[in-house]
C-alpha positions as CSV (number, residue, x, y, z in Angstrom):
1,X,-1.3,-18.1,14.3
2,X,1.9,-16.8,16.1
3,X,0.0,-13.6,16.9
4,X,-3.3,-15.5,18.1
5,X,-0.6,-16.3,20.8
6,X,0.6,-13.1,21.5
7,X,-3.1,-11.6,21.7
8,X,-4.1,-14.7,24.3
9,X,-1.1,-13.3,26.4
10,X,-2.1,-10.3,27.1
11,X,-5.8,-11.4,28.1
12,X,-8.1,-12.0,24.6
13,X,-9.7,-14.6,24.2
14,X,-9.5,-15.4,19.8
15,X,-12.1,-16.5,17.6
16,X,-11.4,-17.4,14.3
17,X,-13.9,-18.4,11.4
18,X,-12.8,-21.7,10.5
19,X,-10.9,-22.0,7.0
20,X,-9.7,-18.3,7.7
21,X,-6.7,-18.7,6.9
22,X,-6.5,-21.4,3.5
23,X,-5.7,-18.3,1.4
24,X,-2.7,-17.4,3.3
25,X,-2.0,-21.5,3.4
26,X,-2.4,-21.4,7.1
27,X,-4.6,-24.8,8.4
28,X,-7.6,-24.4,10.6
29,X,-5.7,-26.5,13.0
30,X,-2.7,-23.8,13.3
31,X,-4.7,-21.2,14.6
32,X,-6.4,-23.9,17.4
33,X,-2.8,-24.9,18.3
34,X,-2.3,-21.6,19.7
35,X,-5.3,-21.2,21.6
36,X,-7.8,-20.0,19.1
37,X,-11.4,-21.1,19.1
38,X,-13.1,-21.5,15.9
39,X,-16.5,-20.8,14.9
40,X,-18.9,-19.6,11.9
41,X,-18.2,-16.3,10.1
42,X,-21.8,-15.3,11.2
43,X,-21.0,-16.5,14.9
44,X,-18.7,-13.9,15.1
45,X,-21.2,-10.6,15.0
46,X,-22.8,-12.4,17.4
47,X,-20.1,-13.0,19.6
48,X,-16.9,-10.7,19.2
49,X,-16.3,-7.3,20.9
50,X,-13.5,-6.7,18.6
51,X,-13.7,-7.6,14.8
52,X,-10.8,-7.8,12.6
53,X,-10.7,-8.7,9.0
54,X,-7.9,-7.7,6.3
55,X,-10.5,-6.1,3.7
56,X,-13.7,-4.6,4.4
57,X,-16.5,-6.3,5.4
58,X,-20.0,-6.0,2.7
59,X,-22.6,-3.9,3.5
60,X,-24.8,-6.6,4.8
61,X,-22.0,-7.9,7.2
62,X,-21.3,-4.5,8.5
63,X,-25.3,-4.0,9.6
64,X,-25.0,-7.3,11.6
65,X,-21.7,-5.6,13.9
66,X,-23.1,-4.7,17.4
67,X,-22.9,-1.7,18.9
68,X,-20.0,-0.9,21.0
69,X,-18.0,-3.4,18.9
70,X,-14.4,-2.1,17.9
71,X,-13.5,-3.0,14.1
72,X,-10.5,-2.8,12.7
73,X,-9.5,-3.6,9.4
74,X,-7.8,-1.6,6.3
75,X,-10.4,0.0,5.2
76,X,-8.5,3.0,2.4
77,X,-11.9,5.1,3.5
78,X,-10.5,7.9,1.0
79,X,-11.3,5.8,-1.9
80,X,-14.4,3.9,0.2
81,X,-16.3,6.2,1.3
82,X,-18.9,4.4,1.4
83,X,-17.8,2.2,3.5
84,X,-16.7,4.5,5.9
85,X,-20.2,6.3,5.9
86,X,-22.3,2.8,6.6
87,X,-19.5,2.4,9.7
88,X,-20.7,5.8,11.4
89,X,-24.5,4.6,11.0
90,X,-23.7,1.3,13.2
91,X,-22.8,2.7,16.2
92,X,-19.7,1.5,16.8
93,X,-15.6,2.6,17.0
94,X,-13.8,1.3,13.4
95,X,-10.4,1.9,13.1
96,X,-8.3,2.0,9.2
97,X,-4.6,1.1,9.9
98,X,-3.9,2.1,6.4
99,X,-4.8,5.7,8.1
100,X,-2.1,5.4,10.7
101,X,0.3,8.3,10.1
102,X,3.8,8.2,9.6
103,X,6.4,8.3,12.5
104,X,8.4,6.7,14.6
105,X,6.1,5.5,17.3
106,X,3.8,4.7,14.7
107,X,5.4,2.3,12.4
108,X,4.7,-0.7,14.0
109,X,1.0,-0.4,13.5
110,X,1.1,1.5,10.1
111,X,-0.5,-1.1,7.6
112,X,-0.3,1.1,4.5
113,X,4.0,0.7,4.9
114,X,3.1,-2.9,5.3
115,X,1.4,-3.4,2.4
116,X,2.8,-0.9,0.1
117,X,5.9,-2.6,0.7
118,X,4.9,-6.3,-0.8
119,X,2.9,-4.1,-3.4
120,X,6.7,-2.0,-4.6
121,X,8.6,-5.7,-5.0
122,X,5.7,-7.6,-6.6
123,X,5.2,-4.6,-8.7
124,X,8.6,-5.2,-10.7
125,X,8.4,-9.2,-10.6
126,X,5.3,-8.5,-12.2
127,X,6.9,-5.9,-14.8
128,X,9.8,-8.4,-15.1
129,X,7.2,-11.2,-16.3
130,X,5.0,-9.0,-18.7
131,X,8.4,-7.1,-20.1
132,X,9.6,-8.9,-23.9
133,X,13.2,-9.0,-22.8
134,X,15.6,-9.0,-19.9
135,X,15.9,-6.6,-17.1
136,X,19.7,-7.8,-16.7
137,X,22.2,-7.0,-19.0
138,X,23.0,-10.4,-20.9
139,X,26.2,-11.2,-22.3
140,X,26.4,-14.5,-24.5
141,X,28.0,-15.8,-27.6
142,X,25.1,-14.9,-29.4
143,X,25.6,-10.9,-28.8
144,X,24.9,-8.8,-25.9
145,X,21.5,-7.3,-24.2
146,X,21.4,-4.4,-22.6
147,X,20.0,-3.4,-19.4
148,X,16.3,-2.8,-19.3
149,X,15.5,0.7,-17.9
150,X,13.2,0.9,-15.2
151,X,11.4,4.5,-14.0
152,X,9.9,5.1,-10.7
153,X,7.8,7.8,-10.1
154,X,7.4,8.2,-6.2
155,X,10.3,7.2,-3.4
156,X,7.6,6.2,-0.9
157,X,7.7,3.0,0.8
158,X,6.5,1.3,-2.2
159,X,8.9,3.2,-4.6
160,X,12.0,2.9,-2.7
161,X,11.0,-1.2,-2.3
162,X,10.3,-0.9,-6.5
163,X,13.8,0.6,-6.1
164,X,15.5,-2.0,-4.5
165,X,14.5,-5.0,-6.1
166,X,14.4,-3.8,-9.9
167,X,17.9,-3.1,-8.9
168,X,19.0,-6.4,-7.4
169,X,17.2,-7.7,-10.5
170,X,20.3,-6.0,-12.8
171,X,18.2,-2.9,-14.0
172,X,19.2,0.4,-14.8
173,X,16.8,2.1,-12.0
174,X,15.9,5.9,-11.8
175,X,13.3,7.4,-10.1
176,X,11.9,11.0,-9.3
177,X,9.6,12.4,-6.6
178,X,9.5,16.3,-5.9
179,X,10.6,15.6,-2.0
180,X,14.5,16.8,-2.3
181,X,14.8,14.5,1.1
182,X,14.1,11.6,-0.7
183,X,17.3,11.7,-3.2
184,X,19.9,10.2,-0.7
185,X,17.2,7.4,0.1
186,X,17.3,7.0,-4.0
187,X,20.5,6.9,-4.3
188,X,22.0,4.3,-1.3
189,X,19.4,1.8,-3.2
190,X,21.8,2.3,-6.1
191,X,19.0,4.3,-8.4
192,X,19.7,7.3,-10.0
193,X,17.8,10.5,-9.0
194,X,16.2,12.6,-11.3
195,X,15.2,16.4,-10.3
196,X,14.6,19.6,-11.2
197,X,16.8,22.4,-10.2
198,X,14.9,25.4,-8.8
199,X,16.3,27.2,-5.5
200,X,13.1,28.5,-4.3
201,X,11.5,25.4,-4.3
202,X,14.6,23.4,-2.6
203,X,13.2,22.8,0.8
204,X,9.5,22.5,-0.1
205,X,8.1,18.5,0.3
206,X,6.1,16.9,-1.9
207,X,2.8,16.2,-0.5
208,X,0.5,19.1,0.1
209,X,2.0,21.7,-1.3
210,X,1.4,24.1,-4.2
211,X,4.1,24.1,-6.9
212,X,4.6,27.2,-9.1
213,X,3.6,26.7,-12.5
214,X,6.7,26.5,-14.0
215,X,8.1,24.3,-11.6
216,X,5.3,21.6,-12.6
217,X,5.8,22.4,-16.3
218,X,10.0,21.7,-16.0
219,X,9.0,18.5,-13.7
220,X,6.3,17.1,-16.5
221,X,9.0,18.0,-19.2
222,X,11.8,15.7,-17.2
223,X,9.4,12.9,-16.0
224,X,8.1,13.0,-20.1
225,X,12.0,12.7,-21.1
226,X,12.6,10.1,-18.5
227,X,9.3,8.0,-19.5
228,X,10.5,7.7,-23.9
229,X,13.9,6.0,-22.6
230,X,11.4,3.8,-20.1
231,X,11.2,0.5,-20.6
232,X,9.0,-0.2,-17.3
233,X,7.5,2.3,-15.6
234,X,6.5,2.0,-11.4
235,X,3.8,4.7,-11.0
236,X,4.0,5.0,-6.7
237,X,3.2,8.4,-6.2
238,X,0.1,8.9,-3.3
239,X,-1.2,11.1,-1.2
240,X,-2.7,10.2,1.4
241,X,-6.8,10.9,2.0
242,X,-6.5,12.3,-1.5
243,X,-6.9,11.5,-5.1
244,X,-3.7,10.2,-6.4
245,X,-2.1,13.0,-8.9
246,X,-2.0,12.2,-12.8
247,X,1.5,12.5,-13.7
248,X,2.1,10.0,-16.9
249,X,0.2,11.2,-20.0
250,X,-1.4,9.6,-22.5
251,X,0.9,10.8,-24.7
252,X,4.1,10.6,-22.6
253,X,3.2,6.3,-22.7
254,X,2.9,7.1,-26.9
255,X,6.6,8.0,-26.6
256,X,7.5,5.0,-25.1
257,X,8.6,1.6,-26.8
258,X,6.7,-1.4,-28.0
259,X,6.1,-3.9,-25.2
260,X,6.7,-1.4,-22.3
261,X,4.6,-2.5,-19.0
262,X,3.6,0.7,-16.7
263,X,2.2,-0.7,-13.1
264,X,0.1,1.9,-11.3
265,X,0.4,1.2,-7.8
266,X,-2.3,4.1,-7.3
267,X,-4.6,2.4,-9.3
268,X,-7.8,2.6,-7.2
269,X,-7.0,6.1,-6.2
270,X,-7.4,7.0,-9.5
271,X,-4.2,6.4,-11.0
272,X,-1.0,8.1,-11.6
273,X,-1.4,7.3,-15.3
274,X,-4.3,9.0,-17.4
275,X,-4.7,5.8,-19.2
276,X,-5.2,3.8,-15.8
277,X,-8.0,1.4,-14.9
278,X,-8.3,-0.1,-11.9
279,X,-7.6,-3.7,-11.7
280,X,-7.7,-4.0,-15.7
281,X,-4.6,-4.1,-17.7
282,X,-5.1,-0.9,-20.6
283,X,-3.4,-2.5,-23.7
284,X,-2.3,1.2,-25.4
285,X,-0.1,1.6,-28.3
286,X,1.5,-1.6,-27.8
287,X,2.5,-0.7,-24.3
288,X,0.7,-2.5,-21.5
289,X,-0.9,0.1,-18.1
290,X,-1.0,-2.4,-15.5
291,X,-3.9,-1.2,-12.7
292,X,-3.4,-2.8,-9.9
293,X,-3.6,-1.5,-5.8
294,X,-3.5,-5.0,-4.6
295,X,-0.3,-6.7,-5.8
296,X,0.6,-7.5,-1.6
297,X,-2.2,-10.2,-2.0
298,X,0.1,-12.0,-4.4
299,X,2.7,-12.3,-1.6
300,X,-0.7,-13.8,0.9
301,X,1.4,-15.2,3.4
302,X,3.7,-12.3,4.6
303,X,0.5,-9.9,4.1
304,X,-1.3,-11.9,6.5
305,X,1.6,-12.2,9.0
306,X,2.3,-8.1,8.9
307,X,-1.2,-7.2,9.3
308,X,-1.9,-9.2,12.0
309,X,1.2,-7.6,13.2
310,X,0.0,-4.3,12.6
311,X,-3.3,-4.9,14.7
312,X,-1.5,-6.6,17.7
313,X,0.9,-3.1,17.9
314,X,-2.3,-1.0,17.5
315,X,-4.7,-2.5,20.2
316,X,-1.7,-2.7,22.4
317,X,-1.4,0.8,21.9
318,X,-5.1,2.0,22.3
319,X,-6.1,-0.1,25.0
320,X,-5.8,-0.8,28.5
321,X,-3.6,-3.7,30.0
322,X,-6.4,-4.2,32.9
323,X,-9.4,-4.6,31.2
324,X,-8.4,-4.5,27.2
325,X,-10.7,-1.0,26.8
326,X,-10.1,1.5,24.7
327,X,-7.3,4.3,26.5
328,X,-9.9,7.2,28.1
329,X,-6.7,9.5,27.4
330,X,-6.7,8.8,23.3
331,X,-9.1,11.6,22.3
332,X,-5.9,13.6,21.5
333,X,-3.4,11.3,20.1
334,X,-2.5,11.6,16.4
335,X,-2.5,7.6,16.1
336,X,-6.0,7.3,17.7
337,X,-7.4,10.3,15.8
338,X,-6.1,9.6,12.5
339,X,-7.0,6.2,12.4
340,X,-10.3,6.5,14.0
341,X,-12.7,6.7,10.9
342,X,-16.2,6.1,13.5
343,X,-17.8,5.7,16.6
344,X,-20.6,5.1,19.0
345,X,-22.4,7.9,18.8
């Protein structure tokens, strides 16, 4: 609702199916108090020249979009593909936020940071829950418990929020990603970095690049060492527009303790666990492979409010203040380009 008022600002007029909002517990009657008309989710193809909806919509829906229409949503067309190939037969412009790249100017429309950072804090309240003892060490007159011990594979946006809170939450946290720039991130969240020392590879970054062989082999070897003293492990290691890489074993998880939890944030990129299946939970030698690439629906609310967020910024950005087109000057820009996944042809 706060953003229907922003958009009705700048010169849009709002439609908005009616009950849109009861899964983010937002009334009807919110969304009309700022402005907003509301109508039937099929009177919207017929009527909106910009359609925006937090997950894609189904094949049938996405026939009934007129042409011309601009469609935003967060589409994560490297896993969809399909999706994004039934968007260039419709004729019209679709743009992924989850596609926006990283940068500066950028971050106020990036939805992947959005999300990914609900998905790194409700990936270790959902570890704490499904984890047979504390996180926090314990002291009582009954004896004491120690820490639990919490790996996270990736210092992303979602690892360095996995970070964070497994931390506040009285963890011992370490984590490991092969981007040398991330360790000072690591460490000011108060986690221990774990890396391998090799010169030559000092100032290469993580994603697409090609490690030498041995340096892959002495990275396994410390992430397999770092996994048997695990009790949770946060697998948050993407790339973007590409499969996620397998890192965890099936037999690194062997090594690890009865009642473990893993959670694979990468889930429906394939996984960065070899025993990962998308939004199942692998029961595996007593330890528990959560796959799960939509833990920022369990926090609905804030989701809802960042995204809408997120597609205020962007068509602020690609459009004209006079008449609310798309920029004629955009065909170049990195935001525009990267994000733009089809048009009218």
């Amino acid at each position: 609702p706060s953003v229907v008022k922003k958009l009705i600002k700048r010169g849009y007029s709002v439609l908005v199916e009616a009950k849109a909002g009861r899964k983010a517990y937002m009334a009807t009657a919110e969304f009309e108090e700022e402005g907003a008309q509301t109508c039937k989710r099929e009177d919207l193809f017929e009527k909106a020249d910009i359609l925006i909806s937090f997950t894609p919509l189904s094949d049938d829906e996405i026939r009934l979009i007129r042409p011309g229409c601009i469609y935003i949503s967060h589409f994560k067309p490297y896993v969809y593909k399909r999706v994004a190939d039934k968007l260039n037969e419709q004729n019209i412009w679709a743009f992924s936020l989850d596609m926006i790249p990283r940068s500066s100017i950028a971050q106020s429309m990036d939805a992947l940071s959005s999300m990914s950072s609900i998905a790194g804090y409700k990936a270790v309240l959902k570890a704490a829950e499904m984890l047979p003892r504390y996180l926090q060490m314990m002291i009582t007159s009954a004896g004491s418990i120690k820490p639990a011990k919490v790996l996270v594979i990736g210092a992303g946006v979602a690892g360095l929020q996995a970070i964070a809170t497994a931390k506040r939450l009285g963890a011992v946290v370490r984590a490991v990603d092969t981007r040398p720039e991330t360790e000072d991130e690591v460490k000011s969240l108060g986690g221990k970095f774990l890396k391998v020392e090799e010169p030559d590879q000092a100032e290469k970054p993580l994603n697409g690049v090609q490690l030498s062989q041995e340096y892959k082999a002495k990275q396994a070897e410390l992430i397999s060492k770092a996994i048997a003293k695990s009790d949770v492990v946060i697998c948050a290691a993407t790339v973007r527009a590409a499969k996620a890489p397998i890192i965890v074993t099936k037999e690194m998880v062997e090594t690890m303790r009865r009642g473990s939890v893993i959670i694979d944030l990468a889930a429906d990129a394939g996984g960065n666990c070899e025993l990962t299946e998308n939004d199942k939970i692998v029961n595996h030698n007593y330890v528990r492979i959560v796959g799960d690439s939509n833990l920022s629906d369990a926090a609905v609310v804030d989701a809802s409010t960042l995204f809408a967020n997120n597609v205020y910024n962007f068509l602020k950005y690609i459009s004209n203040k006079e008449d609310l087109q798309i920029r004629p000057d955009l065909e170049e820009d990195e935001i525009f380009s990267s994000s733009c996944i089809a048009r009218p042809h």
